[in-house]
VEXLUM-500490 format. One record per residue (C-alpha): x, y, z. Coordinates in steps of 0.001 Angstrom, whole numbers, plus 500000, padded with zeros to 6 digits. Layout:
// VEXLUM-500490
XYZ...
This chain:
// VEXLUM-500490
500000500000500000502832502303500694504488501849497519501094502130495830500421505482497519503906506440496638503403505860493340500204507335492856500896510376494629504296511174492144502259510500489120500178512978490315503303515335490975504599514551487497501591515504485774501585518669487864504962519579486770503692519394483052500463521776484183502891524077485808504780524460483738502339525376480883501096528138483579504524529067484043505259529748480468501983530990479594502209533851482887505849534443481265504879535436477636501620537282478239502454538965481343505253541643481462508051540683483535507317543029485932503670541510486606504687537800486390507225539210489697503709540339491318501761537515490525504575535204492459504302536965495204500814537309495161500628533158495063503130532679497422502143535720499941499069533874501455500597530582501485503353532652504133500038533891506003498828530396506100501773529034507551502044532011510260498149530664511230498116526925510809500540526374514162500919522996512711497717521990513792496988520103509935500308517921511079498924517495514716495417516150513075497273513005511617498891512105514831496049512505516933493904510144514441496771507690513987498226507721517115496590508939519728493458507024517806490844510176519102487200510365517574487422511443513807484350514038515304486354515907517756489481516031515644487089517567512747484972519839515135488303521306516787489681521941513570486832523894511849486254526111514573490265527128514993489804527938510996486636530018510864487758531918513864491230532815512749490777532996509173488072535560509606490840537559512073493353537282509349491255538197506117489831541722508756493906542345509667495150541988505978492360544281504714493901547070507387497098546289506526496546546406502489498556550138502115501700549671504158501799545542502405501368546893498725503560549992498733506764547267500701506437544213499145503905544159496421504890547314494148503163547930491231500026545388492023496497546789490871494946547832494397491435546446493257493227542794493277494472543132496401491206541646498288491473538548495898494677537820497915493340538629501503490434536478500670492827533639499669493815532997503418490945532182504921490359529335501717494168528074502179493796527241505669490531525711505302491786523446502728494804522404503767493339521265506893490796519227505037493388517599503181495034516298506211492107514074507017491940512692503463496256511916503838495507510007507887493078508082506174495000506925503248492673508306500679495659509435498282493244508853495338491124512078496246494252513815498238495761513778494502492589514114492466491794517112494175495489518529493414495240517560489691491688519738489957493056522583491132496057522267488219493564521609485285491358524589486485494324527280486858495894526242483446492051525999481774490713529446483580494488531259482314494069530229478645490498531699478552491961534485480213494628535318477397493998533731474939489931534492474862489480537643476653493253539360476364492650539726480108495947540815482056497247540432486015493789541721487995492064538856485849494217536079486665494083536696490454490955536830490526490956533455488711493621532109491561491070532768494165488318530984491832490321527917491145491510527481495309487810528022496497486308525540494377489192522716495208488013523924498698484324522885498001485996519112496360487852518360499605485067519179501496483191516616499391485515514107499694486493514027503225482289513744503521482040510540501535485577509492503089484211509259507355481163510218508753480670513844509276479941514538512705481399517346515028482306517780518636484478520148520572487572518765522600489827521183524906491801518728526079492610517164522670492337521037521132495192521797523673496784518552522809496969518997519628498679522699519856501336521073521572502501518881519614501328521098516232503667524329517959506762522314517440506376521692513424504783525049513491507805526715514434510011524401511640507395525651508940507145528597509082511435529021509778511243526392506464509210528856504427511593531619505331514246529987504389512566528924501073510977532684500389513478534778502292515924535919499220512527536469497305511100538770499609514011540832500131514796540859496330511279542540496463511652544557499458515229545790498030515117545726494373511663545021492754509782542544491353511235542362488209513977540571490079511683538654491995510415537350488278513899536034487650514273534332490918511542532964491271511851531155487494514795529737488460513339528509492242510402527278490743511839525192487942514723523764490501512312523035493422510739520783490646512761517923491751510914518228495259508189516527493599509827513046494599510688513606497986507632516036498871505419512922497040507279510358499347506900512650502608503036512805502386502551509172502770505609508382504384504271510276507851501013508414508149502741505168507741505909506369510092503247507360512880501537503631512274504892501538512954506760500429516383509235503235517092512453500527516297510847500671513099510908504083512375514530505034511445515701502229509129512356502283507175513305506692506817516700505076505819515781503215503108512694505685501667515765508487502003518202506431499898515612505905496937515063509420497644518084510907497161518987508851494085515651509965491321515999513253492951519785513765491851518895512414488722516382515187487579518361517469489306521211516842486848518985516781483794517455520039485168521497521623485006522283519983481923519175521574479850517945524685481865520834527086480284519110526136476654515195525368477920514823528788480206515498531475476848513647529149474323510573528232476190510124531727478077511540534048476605515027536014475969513796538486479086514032535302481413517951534633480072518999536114483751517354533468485232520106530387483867522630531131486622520214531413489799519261528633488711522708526595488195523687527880491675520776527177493513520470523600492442523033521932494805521163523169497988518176522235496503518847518687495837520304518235499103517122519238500416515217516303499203517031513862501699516014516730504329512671516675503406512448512551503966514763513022507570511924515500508680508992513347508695511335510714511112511573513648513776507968514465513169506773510707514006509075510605517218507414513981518316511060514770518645510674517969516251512750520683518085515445519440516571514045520328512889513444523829514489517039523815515284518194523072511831515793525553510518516739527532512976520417527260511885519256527666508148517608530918508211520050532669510457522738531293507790520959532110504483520065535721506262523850536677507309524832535841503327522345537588501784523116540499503623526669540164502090525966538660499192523002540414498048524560543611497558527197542439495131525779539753492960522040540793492883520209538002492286522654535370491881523889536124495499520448535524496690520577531805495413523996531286496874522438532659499924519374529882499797521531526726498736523967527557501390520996527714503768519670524230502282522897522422502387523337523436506018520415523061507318520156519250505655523587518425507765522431519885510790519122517233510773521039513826509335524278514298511741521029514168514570519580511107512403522444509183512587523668509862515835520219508747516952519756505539514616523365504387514462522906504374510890525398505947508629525669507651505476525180504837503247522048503696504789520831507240503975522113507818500405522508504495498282519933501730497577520821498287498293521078496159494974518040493602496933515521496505497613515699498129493962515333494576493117512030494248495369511019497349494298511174496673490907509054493096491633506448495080492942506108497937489986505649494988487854503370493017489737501107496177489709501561496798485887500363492829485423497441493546487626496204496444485602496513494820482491494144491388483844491861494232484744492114496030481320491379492681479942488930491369482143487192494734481295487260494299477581486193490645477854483024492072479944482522495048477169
């Protein structure tokens, strides 16, 4: 089932790269530069919001379902009534806050899209915290569906946009909001027909829950500094025209994150469902398959970007070839970071993922200070992957101090697992084709 889920969840991630990358191209050659820098930030602005709100209480509602095995009801009441409360606090502070947020970090945005944004936070948290019911209860199928929705609509609702209407930036913000409330309404939907529906209120398991939620909170939200950090700066600093360059060349590298961000989500349910002897070898060997696909795309990502980046968006986006080629080291080393992180999580043992994060931000934010200044851009990725290659030694010197594991176990496949593995891909390509046939003998 694990490798199933696995594999389901990266074809899902593959075909979002393909969807994303449409968007991406289609944002870059009807959008100015200038407005494709806005329209980053103004995807990746509530997400930050989100994870200032969520205190890691989406994490927190897998453990207490798995592991602490509380009543689907109370886990689902709690969590509904934290989100209406605080996202209506939010969307109210954002609204007072929309002159002094537009004129530092979003300049040049059309002020009547600015409540498309605001509204986005409240929808976010909603939904993410919808979507961690679907992952404790190993309903990948609609976790993924719901993802591919929210792709298809976005890349459907942006070619209407251009290529229909000639609409511009207002129009496909509005659209973003559009596309994220109705994948709200279809996990909503599905986490209906997945358990019954019922609701209760729980302090004890509420205050529970915060508890052990505060610790990943803190990592998360240090994580998404670390991740945004050089954008927002190259905002706050320069302006989004450099933001649009960055944030090409981030996007397009974090596309190898697919693999280990695909093996994370079902890796935690099923870390959280084992004996705790269990825990670190099986990280271990996930980590070592990891590491391997993720280097690979990482290397065919370097070997074509300098030729794919100027053909496929544009000459503008030629400034975005070396951000790129520098930031992909630290970003590849953060897939293996990405697997360790869910092992800490499971042991409830995450303060020490806020102290690599910890370590990470305060080391990406004392080079881009230096290196900011003198290279522009390109010292802001130096900056990041820096920050990612430290922070990823920081958490697996812990891992194997605490599994008596080593660095093998972590980064190279043994020939009998790839083996295994290999057994079970084909079992499960047999099996669909008896059912293929089975179907047409029916037909």
């Amino acid at each position: 089932m694990f490798f199933k889920n696995v594999l389901f969840t990266f074809s899902a991630e593959i075909i979002m790269v393909g969807i994303n990358a449409v968007v991406g191209i289609l944002l870059a050659r009807f959008l100015t530069v200038l407005d494709r820098g806005i329209m980053f930030l103004v995807m990746t602005l509530p997400i930050l919001v989100y994870s200032f709100l969520d205190v890691g209480l989406s994490q927190a509602n897998i453990y207490m379902l798995k592991k602490k095995e509380y009543a689907p009801r109370y886990v689902l009441g709690n969590s509904l009534a934290y989100c209406l409360v605080v996202g209506l606090v939010a969307t109210i502070g954002l609204w007072l806050l929309r002159i002094p947020v537009q004129e530092l970090v979003l300049k040049g945005m059309p002020k009547e899209a600015y409540i498309w944004m605001v509204l986005l936070v409240p929808v976010l948290l909603l939904s993410r915290m919808l979507l961690s019911f679907l992952r404790a209860y190993d309903r990948f199928d609609l976790f993924n569906l719901q993802r591919l929705l929210e792709g298809i609509l976005l890349l459907t609702g942006i070619s209407v946009i251009f290529f229909g209407f000639h609409g511009g930036l207002t129009q496909v913000i509005a659209l973003y909001f559009g596309v994220m409330t109705t994948t709200l309404l279809f996990a909503l939907v599905s986490l209906m027909i997945t358990i019954p529906v019922e609701l209760g209120f729980n302090g004890g398991m509420l205050k529970e829950s915060f508890l052990y939620g505060s610790k990943i909170y803190a990592h998360n939200m240090l994580g998404f500094l670390n991740y945004r950090l050089s954008m927002y700066l190259l905002a706050i600093y320069l302006s989004p025209v450099e933001v649009a360059y960055y944030s090409l060349a981030a996007s397009l590298g974090e596309m190898v994150w697919y693999i280990p961000d695909s093996v994370g989500l079902v890796l935690f349910p099923r870390l959280t469902a084992v004996e705790d002897a269990e825990i670190g070898p099986l990280t271990a060997k996930v980590g070592r398959f990891t590491m391997v696909f993720t280097a690979l795309i990482g290397i065919g990502l370097l070997s074509t970007g300098w030729l794919l980046i100027p053909l496929v968006y544009g000459a503008d986006y030629q400034a975005s070839v070396i951000p790129l080629i520098v930031l992909m080291p630290g970003i590849m080393a953060m897939g293996l970071y990405k697997v360790l992180i869910r092992y800490f999580t499971a042991k409830d043992r995450q303060q020490w993922m806020v102290l690599a994060a910890v370590i990470g931000v305060a080391v990406t934010a004392i080079a881009i200070f230096v290196l900011l200044p003198l290279w522009g851009t390109n010292g802001a990725a130096a900056a990041t992957a820096f920050g990612y290659a430290v922070m990823t030694l920081v958490l697996s010197f812990k891992f194997i101090g605490e599994t008596s594991l080593n660095w093998r176990d972590m980064l190279l496949p043994k020939l009998a697992e790839v083996k295994q593995q290999f057994g079970v891909l084909k079992d499960m390509i047999v099996r669909f084709r008896m059912r293929k046939s089975a179907e047409k003998g029916a037909l």
